[in-house]
VODREN-564377 format. One record per residue (C-alpha): x negated, z, y negated; chain; residue number from 1. Coordinates in steps of 0.5 Angstrom, whole numbers, plus 500, padded with zeros to 3 digits. Each point is the difference from the previous one (the first is absolute). Example, Ala and Ser with C-alpha at 12.3 -4.5 7.8 and 13.67 -1.06 7.14 Angstrom:
BEGIN
<r X="475" Z="516" Y="509" chain="A" n="1"/>
<r X="498" Z="498" Y="493" chain="A" n="2"/>
# end
This chain:
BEGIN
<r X="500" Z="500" Y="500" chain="A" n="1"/>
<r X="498" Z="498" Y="493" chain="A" n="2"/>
<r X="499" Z="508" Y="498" chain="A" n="3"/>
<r X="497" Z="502" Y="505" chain="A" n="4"/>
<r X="495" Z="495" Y="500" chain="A" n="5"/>
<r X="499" Z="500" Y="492" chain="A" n="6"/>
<r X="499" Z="508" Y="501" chain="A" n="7"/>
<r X="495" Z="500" Y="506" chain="A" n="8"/>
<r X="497" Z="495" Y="495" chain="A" n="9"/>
<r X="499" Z="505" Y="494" chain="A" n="10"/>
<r X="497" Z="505" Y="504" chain="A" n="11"/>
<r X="495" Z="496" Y="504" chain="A" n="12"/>
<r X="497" Z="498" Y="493" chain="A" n="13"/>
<r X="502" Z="507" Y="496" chain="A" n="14"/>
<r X="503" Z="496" Y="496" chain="A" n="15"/>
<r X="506" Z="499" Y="496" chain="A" n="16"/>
<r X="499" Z="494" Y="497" chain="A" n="17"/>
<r X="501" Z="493" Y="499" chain="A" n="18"/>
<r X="497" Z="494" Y="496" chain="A" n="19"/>
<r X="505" Z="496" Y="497" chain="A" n="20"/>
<r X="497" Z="492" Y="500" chain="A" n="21"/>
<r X="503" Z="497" Y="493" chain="A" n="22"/>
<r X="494" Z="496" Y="498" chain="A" n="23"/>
<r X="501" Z="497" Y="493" chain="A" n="24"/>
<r X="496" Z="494" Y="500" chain="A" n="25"/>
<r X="497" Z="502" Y="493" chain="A" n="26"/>
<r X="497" Z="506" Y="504" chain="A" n="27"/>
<r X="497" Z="496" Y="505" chain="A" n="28"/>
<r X="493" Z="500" Y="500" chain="A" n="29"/>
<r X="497" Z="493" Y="497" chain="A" n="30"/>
<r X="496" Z="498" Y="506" chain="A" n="31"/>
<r X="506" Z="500" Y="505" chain="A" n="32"/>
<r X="504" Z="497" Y="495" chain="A" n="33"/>
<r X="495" Z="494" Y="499" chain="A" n="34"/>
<r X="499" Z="500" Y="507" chain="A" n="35"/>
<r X="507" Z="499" Y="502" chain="A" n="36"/>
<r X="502" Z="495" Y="494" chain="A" n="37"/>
<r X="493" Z="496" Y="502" chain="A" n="38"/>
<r X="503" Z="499" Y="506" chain="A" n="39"/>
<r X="508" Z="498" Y="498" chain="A" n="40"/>
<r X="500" Z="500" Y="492" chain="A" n="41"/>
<r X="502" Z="505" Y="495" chain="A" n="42"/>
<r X="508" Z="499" Y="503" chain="A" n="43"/>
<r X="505" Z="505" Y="503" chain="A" n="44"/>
<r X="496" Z="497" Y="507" chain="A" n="45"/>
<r X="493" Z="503" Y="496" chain="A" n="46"/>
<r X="504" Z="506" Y="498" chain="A" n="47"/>
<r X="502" Z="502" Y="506" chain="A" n="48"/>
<r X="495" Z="499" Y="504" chain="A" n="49"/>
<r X="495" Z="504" Y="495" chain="A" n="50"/>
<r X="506" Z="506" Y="501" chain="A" n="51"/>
<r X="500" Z="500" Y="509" chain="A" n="52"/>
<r X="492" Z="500" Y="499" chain="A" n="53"/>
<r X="499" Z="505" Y="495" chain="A" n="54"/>
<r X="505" Z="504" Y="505" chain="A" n="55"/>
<r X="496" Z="498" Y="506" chain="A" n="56"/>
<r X="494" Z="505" Y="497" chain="A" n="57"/>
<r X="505" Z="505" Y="497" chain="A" n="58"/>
<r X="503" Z="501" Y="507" chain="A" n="59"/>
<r X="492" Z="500" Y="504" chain="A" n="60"/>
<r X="498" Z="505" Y="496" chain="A" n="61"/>
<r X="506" Z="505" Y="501" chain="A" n="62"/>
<r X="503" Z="499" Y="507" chain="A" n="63"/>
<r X="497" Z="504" Y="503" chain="A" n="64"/>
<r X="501" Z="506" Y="494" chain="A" n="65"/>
<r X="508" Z="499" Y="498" chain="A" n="66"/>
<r X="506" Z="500" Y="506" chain="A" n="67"/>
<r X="504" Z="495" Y="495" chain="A" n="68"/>
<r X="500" Z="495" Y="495" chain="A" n="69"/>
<r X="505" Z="498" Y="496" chain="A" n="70"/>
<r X="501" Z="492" Y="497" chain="A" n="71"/>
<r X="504" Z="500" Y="493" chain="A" n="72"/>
<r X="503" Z="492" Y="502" chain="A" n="73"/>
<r X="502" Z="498" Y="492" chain="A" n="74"/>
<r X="492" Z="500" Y="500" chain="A" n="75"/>
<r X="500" Z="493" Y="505" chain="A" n="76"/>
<r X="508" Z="499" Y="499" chain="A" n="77"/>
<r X="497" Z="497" Y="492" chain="A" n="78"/>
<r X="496" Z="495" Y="503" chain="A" n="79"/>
<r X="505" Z="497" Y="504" chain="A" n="80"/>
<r X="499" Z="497" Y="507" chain="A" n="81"/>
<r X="493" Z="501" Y="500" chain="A" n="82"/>
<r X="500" Z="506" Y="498" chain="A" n="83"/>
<r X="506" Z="502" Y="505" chain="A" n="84"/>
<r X="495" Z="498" Y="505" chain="A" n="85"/>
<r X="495" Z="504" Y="498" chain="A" n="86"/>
<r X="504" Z="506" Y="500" chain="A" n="87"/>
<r X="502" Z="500" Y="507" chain="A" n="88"/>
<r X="491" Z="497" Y="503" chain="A" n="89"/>
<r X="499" Z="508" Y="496" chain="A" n="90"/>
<r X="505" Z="502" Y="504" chain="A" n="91"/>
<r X="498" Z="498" Y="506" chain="A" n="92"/>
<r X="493" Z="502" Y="499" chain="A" n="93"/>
<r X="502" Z="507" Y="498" chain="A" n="94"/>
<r X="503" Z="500" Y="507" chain="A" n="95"/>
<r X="494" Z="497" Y="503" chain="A" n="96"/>
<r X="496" Z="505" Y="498" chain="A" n="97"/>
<r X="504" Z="506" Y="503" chain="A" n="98"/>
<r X="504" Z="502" Y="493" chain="A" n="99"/>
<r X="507" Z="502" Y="499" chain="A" n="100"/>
<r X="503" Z="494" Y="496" chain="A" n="101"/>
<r X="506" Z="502" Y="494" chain="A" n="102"/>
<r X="502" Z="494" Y="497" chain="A" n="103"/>
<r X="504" Z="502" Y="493" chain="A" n="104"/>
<r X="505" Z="496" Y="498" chain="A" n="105"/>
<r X="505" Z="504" Y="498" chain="A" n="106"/>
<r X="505" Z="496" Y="503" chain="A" n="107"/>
<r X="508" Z="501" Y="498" chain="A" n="108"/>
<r X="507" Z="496" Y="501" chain="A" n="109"/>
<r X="506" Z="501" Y="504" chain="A" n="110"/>
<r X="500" Z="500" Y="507" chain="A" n="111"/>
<r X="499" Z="493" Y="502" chain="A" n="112"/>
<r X="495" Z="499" Y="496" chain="A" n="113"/>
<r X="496" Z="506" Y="502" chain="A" n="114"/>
<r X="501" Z="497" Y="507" chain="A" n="115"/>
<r X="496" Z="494" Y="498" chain="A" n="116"/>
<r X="494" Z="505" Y="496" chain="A" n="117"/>
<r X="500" Z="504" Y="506" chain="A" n="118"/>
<r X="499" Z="494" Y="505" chain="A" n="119"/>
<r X="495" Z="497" Y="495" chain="A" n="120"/>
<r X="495" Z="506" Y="499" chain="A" n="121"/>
<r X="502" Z="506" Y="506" chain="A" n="122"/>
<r X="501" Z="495" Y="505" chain="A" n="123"/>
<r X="493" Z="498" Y="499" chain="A" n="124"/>
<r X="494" Z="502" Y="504" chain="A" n="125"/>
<r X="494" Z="501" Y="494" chain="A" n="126"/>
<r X="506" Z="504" Y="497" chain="A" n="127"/>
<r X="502" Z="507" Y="501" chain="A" n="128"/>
<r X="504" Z="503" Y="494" chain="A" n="129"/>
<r X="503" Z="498" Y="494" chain="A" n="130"/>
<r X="502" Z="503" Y="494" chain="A" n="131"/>
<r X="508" Z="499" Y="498" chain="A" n="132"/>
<r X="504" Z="501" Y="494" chain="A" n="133"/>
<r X="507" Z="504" Y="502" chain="A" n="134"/>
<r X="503" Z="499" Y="493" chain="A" n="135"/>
<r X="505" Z="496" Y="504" chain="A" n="136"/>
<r X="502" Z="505" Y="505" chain="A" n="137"/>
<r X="500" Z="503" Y="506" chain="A" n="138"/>
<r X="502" Z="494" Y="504" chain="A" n="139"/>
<r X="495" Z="495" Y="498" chain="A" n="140"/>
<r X="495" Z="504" Y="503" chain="A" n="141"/>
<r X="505" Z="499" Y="507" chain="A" n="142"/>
<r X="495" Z="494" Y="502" chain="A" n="143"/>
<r X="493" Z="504" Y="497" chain="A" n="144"/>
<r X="502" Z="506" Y="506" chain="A" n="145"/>
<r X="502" Z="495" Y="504" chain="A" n="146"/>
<r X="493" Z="496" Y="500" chain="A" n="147"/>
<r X="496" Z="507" Y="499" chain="A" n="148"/>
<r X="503" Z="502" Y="506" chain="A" n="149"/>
<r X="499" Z="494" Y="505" chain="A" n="150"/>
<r X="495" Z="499" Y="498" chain="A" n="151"/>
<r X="496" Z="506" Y="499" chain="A" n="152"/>
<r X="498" Z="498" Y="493" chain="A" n="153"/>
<r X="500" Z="505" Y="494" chain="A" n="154"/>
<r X="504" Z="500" Y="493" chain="A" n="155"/>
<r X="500" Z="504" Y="494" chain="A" n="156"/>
<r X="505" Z="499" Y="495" chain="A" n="157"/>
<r X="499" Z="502" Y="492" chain="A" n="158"/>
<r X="502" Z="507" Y="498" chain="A" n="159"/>
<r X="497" Z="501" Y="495" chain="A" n="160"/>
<r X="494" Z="496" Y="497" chain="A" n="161"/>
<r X="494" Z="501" Y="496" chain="A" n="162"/>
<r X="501" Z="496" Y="494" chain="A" n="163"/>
<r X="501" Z="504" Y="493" chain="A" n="164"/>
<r X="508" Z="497" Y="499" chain="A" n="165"/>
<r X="503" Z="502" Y="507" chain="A" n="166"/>
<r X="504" Z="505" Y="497" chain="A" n="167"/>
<r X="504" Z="496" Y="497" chain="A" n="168"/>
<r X="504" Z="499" Y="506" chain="A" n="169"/>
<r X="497" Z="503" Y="505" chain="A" n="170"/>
<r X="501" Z="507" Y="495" chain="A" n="171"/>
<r X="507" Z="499" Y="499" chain="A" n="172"/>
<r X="504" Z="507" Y="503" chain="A" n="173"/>
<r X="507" Z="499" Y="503" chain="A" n="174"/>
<r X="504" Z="506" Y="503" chain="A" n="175"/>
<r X="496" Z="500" Y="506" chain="A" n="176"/>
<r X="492" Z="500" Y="497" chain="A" n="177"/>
<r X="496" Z="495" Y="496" chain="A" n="178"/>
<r X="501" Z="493" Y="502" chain="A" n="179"/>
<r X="493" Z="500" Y="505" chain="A" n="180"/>
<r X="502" Z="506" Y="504" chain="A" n="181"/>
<r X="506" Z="497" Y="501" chain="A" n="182"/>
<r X="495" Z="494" Y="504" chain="A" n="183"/>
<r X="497" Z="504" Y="503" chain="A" n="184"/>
<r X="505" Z="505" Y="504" chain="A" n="185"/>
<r X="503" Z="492" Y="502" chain="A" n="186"/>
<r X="492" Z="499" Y="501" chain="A" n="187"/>
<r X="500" Z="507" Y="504" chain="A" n="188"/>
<r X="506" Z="498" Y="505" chain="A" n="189"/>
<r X="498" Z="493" Y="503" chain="A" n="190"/>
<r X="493" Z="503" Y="500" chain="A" n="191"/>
<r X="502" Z="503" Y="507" chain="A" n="192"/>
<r X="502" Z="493" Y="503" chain="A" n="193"/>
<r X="493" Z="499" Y="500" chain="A" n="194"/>
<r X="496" Z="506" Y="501" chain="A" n="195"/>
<r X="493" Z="501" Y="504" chain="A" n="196"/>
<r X="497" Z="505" Y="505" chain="A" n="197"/>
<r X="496" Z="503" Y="495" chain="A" n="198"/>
<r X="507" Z="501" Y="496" chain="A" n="199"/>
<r X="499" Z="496" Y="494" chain="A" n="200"/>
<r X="505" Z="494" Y="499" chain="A" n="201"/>
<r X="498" Z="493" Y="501" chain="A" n="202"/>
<r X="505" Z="499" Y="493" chain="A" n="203"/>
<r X="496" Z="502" Y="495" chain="A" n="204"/>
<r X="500" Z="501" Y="491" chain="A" n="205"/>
<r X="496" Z="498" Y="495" chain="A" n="206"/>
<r X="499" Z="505" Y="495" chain="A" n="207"/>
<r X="496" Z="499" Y="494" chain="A" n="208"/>
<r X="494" Z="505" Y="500" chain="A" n="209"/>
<r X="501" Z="500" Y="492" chain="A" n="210"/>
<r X="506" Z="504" Y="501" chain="A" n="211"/>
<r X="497" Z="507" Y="504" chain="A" n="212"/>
<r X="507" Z="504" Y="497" chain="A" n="213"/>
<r X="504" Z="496" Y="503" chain="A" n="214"/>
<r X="496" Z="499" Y="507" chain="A" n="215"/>
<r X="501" Z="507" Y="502" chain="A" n="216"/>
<r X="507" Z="499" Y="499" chain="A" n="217"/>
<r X="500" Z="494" Y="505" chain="A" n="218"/>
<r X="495" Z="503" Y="505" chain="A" n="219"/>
<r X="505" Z="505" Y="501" chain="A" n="220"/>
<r X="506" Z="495" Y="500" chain="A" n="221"/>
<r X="497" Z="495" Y="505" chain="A" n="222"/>
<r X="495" Z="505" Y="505" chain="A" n="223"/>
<r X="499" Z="494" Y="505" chain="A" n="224"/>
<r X="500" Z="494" Y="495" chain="A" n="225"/>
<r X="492" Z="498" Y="499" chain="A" n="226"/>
<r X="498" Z="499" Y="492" chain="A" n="227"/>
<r X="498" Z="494" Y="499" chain="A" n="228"/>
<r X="496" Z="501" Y="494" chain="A" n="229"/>
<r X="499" Z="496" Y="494" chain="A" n="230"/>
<r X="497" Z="502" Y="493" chain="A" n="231"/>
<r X="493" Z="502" Y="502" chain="A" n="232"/>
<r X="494" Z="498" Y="496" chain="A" n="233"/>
<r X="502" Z="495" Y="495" chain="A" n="234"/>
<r X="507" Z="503" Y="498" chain="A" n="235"/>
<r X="497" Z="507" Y="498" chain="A" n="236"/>
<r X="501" Z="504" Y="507" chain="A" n="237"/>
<r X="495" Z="504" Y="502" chain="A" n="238"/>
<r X="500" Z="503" Y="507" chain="A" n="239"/>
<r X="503" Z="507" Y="498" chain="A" n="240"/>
<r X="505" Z="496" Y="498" chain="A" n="241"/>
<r X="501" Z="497" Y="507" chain="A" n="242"/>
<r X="500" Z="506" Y="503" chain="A" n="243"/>
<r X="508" Z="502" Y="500" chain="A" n="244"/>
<r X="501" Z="493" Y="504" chain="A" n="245"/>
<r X="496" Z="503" Y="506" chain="A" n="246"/>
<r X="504" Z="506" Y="505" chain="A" n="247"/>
<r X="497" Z="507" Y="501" chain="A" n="248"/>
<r X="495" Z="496" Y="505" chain="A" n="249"/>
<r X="498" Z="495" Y="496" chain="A" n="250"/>
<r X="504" Z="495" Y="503" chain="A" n="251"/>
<r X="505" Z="495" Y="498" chain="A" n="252"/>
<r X="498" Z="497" Y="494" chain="A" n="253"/>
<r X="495" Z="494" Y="500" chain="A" n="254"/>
<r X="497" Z="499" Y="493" chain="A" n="255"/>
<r X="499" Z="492" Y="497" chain="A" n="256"/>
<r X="494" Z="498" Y="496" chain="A" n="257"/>
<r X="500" Z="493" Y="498" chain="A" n="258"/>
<r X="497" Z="499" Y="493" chain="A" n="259"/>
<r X="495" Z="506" Y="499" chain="A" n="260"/>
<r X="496" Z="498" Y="507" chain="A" n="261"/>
<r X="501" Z="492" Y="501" chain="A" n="262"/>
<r X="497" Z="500" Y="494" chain="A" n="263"/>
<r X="496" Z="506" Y="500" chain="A" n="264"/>
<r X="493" Z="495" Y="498" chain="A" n="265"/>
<r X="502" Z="499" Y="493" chain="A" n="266"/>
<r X="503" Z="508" Y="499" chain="A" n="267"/>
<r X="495" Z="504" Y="495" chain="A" n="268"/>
<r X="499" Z="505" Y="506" chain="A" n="269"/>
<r X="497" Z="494" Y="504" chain="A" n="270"/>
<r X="498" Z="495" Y="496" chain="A" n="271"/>
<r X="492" Z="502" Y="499" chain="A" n="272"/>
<r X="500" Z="501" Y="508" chain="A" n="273"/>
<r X="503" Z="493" Y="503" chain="A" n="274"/>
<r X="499" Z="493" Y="497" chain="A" n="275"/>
<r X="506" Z="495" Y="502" chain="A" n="276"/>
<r X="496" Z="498" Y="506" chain="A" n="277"/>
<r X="502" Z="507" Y="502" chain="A" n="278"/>
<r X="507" Z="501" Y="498" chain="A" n="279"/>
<r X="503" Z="501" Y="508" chain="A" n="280"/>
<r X="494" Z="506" Y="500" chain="A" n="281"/>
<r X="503" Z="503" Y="494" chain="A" n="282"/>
<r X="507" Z="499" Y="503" chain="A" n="283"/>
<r X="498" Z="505" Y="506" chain="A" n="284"/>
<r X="496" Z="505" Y="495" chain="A" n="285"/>
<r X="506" Z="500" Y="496" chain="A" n="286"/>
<r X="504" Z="501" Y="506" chain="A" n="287"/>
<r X="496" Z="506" Y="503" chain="A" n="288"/>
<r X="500" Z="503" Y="493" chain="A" n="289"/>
<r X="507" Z="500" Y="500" chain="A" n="290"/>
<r X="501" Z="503" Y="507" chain="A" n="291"/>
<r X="495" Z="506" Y="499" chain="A" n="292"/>
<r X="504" Z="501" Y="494" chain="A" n="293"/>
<r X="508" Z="501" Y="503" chain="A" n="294"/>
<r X="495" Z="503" Y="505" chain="A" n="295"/>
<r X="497" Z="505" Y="496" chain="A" n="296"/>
<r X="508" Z="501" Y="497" chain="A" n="297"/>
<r X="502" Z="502" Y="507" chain="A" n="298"/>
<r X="495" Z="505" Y="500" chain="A" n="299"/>
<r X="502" Z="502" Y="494" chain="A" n="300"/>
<r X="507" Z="501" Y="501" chain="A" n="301"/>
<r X="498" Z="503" Y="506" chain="A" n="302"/>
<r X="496" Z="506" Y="496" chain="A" n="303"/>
<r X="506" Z="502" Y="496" chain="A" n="304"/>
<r X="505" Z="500" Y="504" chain="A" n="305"/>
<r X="496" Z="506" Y="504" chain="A" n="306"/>
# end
């Protein structure tokens, strides 16, 4: 089962984390870039193949550190076919090398147009979960937990998200709580379709890691439901904030960096240490520094409690 395989996967490595693949073609080192359009031109084709390679190095430096990566399609869906493609060979290779593959799609429609999202992504072997939209209701997600079910895939639908305007909706109250508690008590209940041996549901949430207050709440509504979640890095989260995501184990959350590590060579921390020759061994340094931090939370978290 997804969660199962998912846990086992982060404590093997002692790592909660995941790297979100969103290359941005400006980002991309220039020698792989010149490489790609030498060979295809500076064209949607040129492009994408500059994306699927410098994921390639991104993937070979920290596959065998991180259970899961996490691919953001908007960054290859904007390069049309080509870049389609792209997403998918960086899928595959992820899988090649023995990772966890989470496609985010944030998919969302009514029932018959999820089946056919559902088929196209949690029907495919380099693929095993997605992220989904339930703002439509409970029962465009019937096809997702069908498919998550029979296929042993995973699914993590969108609780509360990282960025500074989720409120806007997200905070709203009704008579029965905010807008996001409410998901998440939906969320709570078809979790236990789907639950694992280790007692964690393969039917997740993402919950934002900018929002510490609000994850506290939800762990608490959602005790068997992984955290997918976004915010580290880049969006200001440190890993004190993401602690509230995890159980009293230190367990039921994986932690997404996309930005902050693929990226890591042209960060100031990093800059002087690796040139753009070494962006991926600047990656799993930014990978390694980020695990001995929410590591080091735990410990922390730990001590104050006794």
């Amino acid at each position: 089962m997804f969660s199962d395989n998912l846990i086992h996967a982060i404590k093997f490595k002692n790592n909660p984390t995941v790297v979100g693949l969103d290359p941005r073609i400006e980002s991309i080192p220039e020698f792989i870039k010149k490489a790609a359009f030498n060979k295809y031109g500076n064209n949607t084709k040129g492009i994408s193949e500059a994306m699927y390679n410098f994921n390639k190095g991104i993937i070979d430096a920290v596959f065998d550190v991180v259970p899961a990566v996490k691919i953001q399609i908007a960054f290859y869906e904007v390069y049309g076919a080509d870049g389609i493609e792209a997403f998918y060979k960086t899928a595959e290779y992820a899988k090649e090398k023995g990772l966890i593959v989470i496609a985010d799609v944030k998919r969302g429609d009514i029932a018959d147009v999820a089946e056919m999202y559902s088929k196209a992504y949690l029907q495919n072997p380099s693929i095993d979960a997605i992220t989904i939209n339930p703002y439509m209701g409970e029962d465009t997600m019937t096809p997702y937990i069908h498919d998550v079910i029979e296929y042993d895939k995973g699914l993590f639908i969108l609780v509360k998200t990282s960025n500074v305007g989720s409120g806007t909706i997200q905070n709203l109250k009704t008579m029965n709580g905010t807008v996001y508690e409410n998901v998440a008590y939906m969320v709570d209940k078809i979790s236990k379709l789907a639950k694992g041996s280790l007692g964690y549901s393969s039917i997740g949430a993402v919950v934002g890691a900018t929002y510490k207050e609000e994850a506290k709440i939800l762990r608490k509504i959602m005790p068997s439901a992984i955290f997918l979640v976004p915010g580290y890095g880049a969006q200001g989260a440190t890993a004190e904030d993401v602690i509230n995501c995890f159980d009293e184990n230190n367990l039921g959350a994986i932690v997404n960096s996309s930005r902050k590590v693929i990226f890591a060579y042209k960060s100031q921390y990093w800059k002087d240490v690796y040139s753009e020759y070494e962006y991926a061994q600047a990656a799993r340094a930014e990978v390694l520094l980020m695990m001995g931090m929410i590591n080091n939370a735990f410990l922390k978290r730990r001590y104050v409690a006794c």
